[in-house]
C-alpha positions in Angstrom: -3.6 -16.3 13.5 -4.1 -18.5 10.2 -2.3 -15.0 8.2 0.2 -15.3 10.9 1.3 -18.3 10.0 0.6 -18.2 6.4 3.5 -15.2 6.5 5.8 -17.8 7.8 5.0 -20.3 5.6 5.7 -17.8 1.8 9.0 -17.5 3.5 10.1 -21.3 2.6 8.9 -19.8 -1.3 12.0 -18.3 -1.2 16.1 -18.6 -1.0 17.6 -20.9 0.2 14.4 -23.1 0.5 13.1 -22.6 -3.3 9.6 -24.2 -2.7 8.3 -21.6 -5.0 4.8 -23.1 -5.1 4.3 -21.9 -0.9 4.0 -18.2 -2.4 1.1 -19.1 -3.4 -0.9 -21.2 -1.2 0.5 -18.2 1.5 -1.6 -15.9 -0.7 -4.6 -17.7 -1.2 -4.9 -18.1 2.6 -4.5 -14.7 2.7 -7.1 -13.9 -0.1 -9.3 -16.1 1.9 -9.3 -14.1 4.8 -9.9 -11.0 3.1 -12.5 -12.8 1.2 -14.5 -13.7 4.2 -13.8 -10.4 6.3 -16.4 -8.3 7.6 -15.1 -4.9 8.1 -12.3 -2.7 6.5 -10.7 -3.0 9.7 -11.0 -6.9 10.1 -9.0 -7.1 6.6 -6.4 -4.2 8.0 -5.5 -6.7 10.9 -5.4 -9.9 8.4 -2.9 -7.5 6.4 -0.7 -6.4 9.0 -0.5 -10.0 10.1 0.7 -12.1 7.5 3.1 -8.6 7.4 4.6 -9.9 10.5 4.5 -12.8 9.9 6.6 -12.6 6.6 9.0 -10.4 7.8 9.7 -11.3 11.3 10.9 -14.5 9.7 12.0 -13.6 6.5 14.3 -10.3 7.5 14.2 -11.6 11.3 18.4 -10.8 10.6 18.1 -7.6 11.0 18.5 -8.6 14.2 22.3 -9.3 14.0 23.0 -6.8 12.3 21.7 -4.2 15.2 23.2 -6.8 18.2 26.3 -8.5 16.8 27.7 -5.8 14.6 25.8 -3.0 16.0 26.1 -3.7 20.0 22.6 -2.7 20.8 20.6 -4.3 23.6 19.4 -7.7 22.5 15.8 -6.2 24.0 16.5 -3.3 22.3 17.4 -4.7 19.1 14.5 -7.6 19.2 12.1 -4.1 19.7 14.2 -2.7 16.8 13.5 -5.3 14.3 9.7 -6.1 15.3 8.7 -2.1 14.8 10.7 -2.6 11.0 8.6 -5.5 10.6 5.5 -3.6 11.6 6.5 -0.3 9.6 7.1 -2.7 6.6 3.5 -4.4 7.6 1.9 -1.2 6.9 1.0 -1.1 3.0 -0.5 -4.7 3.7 -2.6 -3.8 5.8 -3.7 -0.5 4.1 -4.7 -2.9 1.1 -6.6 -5.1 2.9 -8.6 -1.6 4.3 -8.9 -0.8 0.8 -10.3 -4.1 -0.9 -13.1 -3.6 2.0 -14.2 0.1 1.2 -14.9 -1.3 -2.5 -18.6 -2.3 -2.5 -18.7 -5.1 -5.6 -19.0 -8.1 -6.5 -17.0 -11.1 -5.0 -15.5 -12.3 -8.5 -14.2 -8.4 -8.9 -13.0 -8.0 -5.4 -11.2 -11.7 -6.0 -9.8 -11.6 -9.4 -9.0 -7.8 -10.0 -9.1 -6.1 -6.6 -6.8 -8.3 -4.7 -3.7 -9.5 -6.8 -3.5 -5.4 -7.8 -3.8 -4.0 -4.4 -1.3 -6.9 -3.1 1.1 -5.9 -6.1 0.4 -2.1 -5.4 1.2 -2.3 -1.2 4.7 -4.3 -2.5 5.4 -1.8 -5.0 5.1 1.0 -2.1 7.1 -0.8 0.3 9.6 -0.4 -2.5 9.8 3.4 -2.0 8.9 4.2 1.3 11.6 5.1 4.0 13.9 4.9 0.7 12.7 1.7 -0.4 12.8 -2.0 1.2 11.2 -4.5 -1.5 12.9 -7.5 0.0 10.6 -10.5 -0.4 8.6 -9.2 -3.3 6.7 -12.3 -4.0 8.2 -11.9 -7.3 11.9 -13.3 -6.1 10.2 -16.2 -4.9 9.7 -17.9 -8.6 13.3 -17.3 -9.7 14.9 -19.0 -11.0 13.1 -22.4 -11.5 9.0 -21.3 -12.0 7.7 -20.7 -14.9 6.2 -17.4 -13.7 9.8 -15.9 -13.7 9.2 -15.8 -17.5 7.2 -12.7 -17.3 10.4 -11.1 -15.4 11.9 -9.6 -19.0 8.6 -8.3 -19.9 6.9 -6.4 -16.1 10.5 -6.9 -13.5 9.9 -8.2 -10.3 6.3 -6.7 -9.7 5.1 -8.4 -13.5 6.2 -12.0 -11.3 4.4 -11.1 -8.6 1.3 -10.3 -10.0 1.7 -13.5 -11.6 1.6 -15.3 -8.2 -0.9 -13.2 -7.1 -3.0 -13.9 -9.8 -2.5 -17.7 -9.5 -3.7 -17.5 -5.9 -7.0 -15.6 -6.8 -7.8 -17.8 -9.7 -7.4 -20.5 -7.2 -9.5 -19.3 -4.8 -12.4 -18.4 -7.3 -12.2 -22.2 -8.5 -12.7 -23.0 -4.7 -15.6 -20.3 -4.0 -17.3 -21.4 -6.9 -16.5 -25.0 -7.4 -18.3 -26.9 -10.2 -19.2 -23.9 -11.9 -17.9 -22.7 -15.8 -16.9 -19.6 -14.2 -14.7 -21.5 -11.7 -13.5 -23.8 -15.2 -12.7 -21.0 -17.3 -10.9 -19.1 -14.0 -9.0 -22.8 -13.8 -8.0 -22.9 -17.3 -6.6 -19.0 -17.3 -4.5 -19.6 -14.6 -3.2 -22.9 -16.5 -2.3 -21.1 -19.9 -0.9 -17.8 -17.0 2.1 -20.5 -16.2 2.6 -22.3 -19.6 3.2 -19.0 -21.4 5.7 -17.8 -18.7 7.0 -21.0 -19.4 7.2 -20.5 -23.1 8.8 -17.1 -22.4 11.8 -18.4 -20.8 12.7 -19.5 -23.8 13.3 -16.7 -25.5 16.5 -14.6 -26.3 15.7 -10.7 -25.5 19.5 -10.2 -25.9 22.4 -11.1 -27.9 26.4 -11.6 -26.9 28.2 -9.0 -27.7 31.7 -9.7 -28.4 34.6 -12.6 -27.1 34.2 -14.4 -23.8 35.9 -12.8 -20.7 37.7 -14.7 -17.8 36.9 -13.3 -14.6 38.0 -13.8 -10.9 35.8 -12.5 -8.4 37.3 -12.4 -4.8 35.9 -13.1 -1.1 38.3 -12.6 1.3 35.9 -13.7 4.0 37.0 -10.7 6.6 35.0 -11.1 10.0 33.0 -8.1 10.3 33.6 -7.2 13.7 37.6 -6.7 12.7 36.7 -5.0 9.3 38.0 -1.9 10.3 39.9 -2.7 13.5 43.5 -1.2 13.0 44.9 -4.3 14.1 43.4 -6.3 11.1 43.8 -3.6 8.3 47.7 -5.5 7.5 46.3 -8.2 7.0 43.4 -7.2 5.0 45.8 -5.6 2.3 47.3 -8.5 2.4 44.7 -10.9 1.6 43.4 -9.2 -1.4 46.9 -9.1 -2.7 47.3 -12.4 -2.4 44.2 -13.3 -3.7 44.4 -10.6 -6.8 47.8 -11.8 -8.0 46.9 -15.6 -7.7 44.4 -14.6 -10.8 45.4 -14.8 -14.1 41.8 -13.1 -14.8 41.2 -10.4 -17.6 38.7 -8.9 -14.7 39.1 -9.2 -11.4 36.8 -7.7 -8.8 37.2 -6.9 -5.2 34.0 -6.5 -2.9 32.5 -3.8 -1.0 35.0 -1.7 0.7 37.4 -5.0 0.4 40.3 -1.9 1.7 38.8 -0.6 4.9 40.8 2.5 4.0 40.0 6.4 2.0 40.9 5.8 -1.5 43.8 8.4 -1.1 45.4 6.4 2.1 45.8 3.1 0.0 49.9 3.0 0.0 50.9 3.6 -3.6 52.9 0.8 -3.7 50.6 -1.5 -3.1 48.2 0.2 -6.3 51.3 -0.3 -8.5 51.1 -4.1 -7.5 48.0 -4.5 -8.7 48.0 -2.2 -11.8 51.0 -4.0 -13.0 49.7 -7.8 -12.3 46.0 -6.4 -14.0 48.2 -5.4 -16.9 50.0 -8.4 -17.1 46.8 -10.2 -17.8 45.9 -7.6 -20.3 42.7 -6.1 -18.4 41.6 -4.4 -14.8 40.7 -4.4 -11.3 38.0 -3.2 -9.6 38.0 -2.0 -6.0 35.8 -1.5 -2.9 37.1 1.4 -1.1 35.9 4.7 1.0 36.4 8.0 -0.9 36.7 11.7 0.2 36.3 14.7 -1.6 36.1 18.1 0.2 34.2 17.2 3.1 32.3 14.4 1.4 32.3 10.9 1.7 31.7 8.1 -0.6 31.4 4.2 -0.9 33.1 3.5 -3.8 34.3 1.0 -6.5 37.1 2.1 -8.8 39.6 0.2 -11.5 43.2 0.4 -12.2 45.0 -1.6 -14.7 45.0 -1.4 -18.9 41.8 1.4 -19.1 42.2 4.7 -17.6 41.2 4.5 -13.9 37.1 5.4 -13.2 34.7 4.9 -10.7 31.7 4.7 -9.3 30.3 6.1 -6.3 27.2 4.1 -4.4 23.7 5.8 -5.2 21.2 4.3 -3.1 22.2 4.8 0.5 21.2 2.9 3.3 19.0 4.8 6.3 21.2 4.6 9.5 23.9 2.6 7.6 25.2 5.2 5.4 23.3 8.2 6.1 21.7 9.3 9.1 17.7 10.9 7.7 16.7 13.7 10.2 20.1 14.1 11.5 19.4 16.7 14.3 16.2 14.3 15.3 17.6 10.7 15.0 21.1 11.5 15.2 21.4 9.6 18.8 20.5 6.5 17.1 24.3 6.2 15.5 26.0 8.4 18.0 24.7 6.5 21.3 22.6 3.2 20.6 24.3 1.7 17.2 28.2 1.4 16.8 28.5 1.5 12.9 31.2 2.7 10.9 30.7 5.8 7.9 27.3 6.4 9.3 27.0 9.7 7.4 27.8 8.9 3.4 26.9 11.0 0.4 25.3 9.8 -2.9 26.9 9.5 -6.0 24.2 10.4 -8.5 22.2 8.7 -10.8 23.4 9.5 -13.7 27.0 7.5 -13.7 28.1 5.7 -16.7 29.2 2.4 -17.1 33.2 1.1 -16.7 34.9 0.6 -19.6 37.1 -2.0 -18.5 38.8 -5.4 -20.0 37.2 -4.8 -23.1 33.2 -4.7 -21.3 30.8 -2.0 -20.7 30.6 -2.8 -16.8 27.5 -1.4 -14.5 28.6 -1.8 -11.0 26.1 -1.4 -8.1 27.1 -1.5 -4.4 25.5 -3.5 -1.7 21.7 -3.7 -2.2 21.5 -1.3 -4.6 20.7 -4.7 -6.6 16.9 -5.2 -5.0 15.9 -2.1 -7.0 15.3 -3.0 -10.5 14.2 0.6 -11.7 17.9 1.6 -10.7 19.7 -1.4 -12.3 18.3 -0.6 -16.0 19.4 2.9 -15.7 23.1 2.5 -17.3 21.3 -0.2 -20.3 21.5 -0.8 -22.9 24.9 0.3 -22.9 26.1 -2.0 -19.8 27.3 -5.2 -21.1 27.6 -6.9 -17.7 26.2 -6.1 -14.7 28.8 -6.3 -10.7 27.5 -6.3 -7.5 30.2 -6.1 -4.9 28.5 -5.9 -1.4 29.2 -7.3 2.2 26.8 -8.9 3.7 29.1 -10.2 6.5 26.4 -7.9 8.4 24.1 -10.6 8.6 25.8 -13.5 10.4 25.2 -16.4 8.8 21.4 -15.9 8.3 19.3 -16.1 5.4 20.0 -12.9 4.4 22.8 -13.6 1.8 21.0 -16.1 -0.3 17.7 -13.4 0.1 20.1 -11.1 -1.5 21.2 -13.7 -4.4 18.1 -14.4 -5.8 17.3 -10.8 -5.6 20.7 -10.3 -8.2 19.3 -13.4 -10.2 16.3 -11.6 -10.8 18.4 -8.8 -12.1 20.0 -10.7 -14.6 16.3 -12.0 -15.6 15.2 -8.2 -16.1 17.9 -6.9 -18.1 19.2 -9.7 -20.0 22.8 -9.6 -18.5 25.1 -11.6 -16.8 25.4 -10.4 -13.0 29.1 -10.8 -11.1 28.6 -11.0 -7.6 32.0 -10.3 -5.7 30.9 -10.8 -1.4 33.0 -10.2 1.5 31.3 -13.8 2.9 29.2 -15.0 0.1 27.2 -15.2 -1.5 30.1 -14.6 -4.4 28.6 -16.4 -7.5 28.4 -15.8 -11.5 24.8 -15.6 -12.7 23.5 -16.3 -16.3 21.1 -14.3 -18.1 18.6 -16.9 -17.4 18.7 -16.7 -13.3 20.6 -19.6 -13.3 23.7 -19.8 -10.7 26.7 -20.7 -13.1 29.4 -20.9 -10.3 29.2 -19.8 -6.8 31.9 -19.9 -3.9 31.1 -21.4 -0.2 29.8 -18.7 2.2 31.9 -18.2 4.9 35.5 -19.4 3.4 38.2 -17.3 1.5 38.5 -17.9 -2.0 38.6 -16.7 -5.9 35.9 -17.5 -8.2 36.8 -17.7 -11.6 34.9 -18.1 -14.3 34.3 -17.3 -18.8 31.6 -14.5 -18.7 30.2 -13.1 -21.9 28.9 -9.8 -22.2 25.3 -8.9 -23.7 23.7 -6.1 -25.9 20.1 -5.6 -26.6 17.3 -4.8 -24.6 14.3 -6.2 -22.9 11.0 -4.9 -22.5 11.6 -4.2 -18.8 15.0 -2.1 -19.7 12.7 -0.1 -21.9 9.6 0.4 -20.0 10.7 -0.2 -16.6 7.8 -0.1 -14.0 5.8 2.1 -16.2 4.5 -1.0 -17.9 3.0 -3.3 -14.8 1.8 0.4 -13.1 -0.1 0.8 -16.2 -1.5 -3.1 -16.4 -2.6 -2.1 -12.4 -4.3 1.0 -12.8 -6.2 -1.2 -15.6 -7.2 -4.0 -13.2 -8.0 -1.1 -10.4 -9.8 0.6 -13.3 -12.0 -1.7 -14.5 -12.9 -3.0 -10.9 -14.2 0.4 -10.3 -16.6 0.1 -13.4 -17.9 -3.1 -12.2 -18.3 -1.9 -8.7 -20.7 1.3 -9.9 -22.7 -1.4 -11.8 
């Protein structure tokens, strides 16, 4: 029961609470448990617990999502998001089975075997059933630790093994209190957080050319009328409003901001925006559905000084977007869920930058943004990075400022700014530092606007990606198994 609970308590580490220090003590009690289990099985359970206990609090909105938006049964939909807690449990549990079948010594199993396995089972939650690494332990320390340091160097799994290296040194300094072991595991975990903190202080990039004013706009469109008939009018019409109230060299829309197929957006009401984008010497950028042949995309595209381009969404969700083993699951959209363009296509991976108002502009769509291996794809040419998403989904839950700090963490990696245009928040300007520069209320219409500059250069994460904390991992994993056959 103590893993239980020490799920629930990492999830005050994170957004909106920031008590970055809880991501810790959660592990070590964790650790602990491990530490003083007596089977593979016994540390599977303490695994699978803290699992549930960190994600049925933590992502508990999926919940809304499947009731409010979707219509499903509230039992159905409280079953719904306790078995996605459970499947998303899983690589815990298989880590604590593993750390068990390793016969060595308690320092190795501690200080190597632990914080790689508990890196390893997030890094596999971030690819299996497509990939969910929301609360990576990792997001936790941004912006305000000095473990987010290490995020230009190793990403979001570098951070994380920094936390989950803290916890094991801690718990080795409790196991073995008094000793010069437990000292010198004490005064490595000390220098771990003063060199992150020395790393924040360094520039990995450089601003590339003049300041840019943007306006970023959330029209605050309850999700339940989204793409009612009755409400589309109106919906024109507040982005109209709201684009031609900016006197912005960039202005950007948010996820499918016009609930319509690129081609059905009346031309006169393109013209009215291409000629007020023009006026202000730059572009617009636009959240729209588009169809080509029989294909379906959720796309962004500009109009205004540059020619027009886009960008199609790459990462799909599963059951949002795209339905995977149609002919098997295919009753989940047609008879339990109610949820619009249920059946999307890709846009590649290979898309290029906008060149618009004067910036080399990466654009990512919804939570594309928790995937940092996808967001360094387009860099070092991106000077800025744009999320537009709608997480109007999710009620007003946690789940917006979850998906905030995962976008600061972005602009950590890469060493960009990140423009976050939201249907309902959480619309905000991040610095290359994590910091929140500007951000609107949740839940109200309004225009951000803001000087952005753009950024050239590149970090060690844009260059090595994963490849570099996988490799630090199999090292750790290594070397416990050379200790283990002594």
């Amino acid at each position: 029961m103590q893993t239980l609970f020490a799920g629930v308590l990492a999830v005050f580490g994170f957004a909106p609470f920031g008590l970055f220090p809880l991501a810790v003590i959660a592990l070590l009690v964790l650790f602990r448990v491990w530490l003083r289990s007596g089977s593979a099985a016994q540390a599977a359970r303490a695994g699978f617990t803290f699992g549930m206990g960190l994600f049925s609090f933590g992502v508990g909105w999926v919940y809304v999502a499947l009731h409010d938006y979707g219509y499903m049964h509230p039992l159905l939909a409280i079953g719904a998001t306790l078995l996605f807690a459970a499947l998303i449990s899983t690589p815990l549990a298989l880590a604590g089975y593993v750390l068990l079948r390793f016969r060595t010594a308690e320092s190795v199993r501690v200080l190597l075997l632990m914080p790689a396995l508990w890196v390893l089972a997030e890094w596999l939650r971030g690819l299996m059933f497509t990939g969910f690494p929301w609360l990576a332990f990792g997001y936790s320390q941004v912006p305000d630790s000095p473990l987010s340091g290490y995020a230009p160097l190793f990403g979001v799994y570098g951070v994380s093994l920094a936390v989950a290296v803290s916890a094991a040194a801690l718990l080795f300094v409790v196991h073995v209190r008094g000793s010069a072991a437990g000292k010198i595991a004490l005064g490595g975990v000390t220098a771990l957080w003063l060199f992150g903190g020395a790393l924040q202080h360094v520039a990995w990039t450089q601003p590339n050319g003049e300041p840019l004013k943007v306006s970023l706009l959330q029209g605050n469109i309850p999700q339940d009328e989204k793409f009612t008939e009755e409400r589309l009018v109106s919906s024109l019409e507040t982005y109209r409003r709201l684009a031609q109230s900016s006197d912005a060299r960039l202005i950007i829309m948010p996820e499918t901001a016009l609930p319509l197929l690129r081609h059905n957006v009346p031309p006169y009401y393109q013209q009215l925006l291409r000629d007020h984008v023009r006026q202000n010497g730059g572009d617009i950028l636009i959240g729209v559905f588009e169809k080509e042949g029989e294909r379906y995309f959720n796309s962004v595209y500009s109009l205004g000084s540059a020619d027009s381009q886009h960008y199609r969404k790459d990462h799909l969700v599963p059951f949002g977007e795209f339905i995977p083993m149609r002919g098997v699951l295919g009753w989940i959209i047609n008879e339990v869920l109610q949820i619009p363009m249920g059946d999307l296509t890709s846009g590649g991976d290979a898309q290029a930058p906008l060149d618009v108002a004067g910036q080399k502009v990466a654009v990512n769509i919804c939570y594309e943004d928790v995937f940092g291996e996808e967001i360094i794809r387009p860099l070092p040419q991106a000077t800025l990075l744009v999320n537009v998403t709608n997480d109007a989904w999710y009620g007003e839950s946690n789940a917006a400022v979850q998906h905030n700090q995962m976008s600061q963490m972005r602009a950590l990696e890469t060493g960009r700014m990140m423009l976050r245009a939201t249907n309902t928040g959480v619309t905000s300007v991040i610095g290359i530092d994590g910091q929140v520069l500007a951000q609107l209320p949740q839940h109200e219409e309004g225009v951000l606007t803001a000087e952005v500059q753009g950024y050239a250069g590149s970090t060690p994460y844009v260059r090595w990606g994963n490849v570099a904390i996988l490799l630090v991992l199999a090292l750790m994993l290594a070397a416990a198994v050379k200790f283990s056959r002594r």
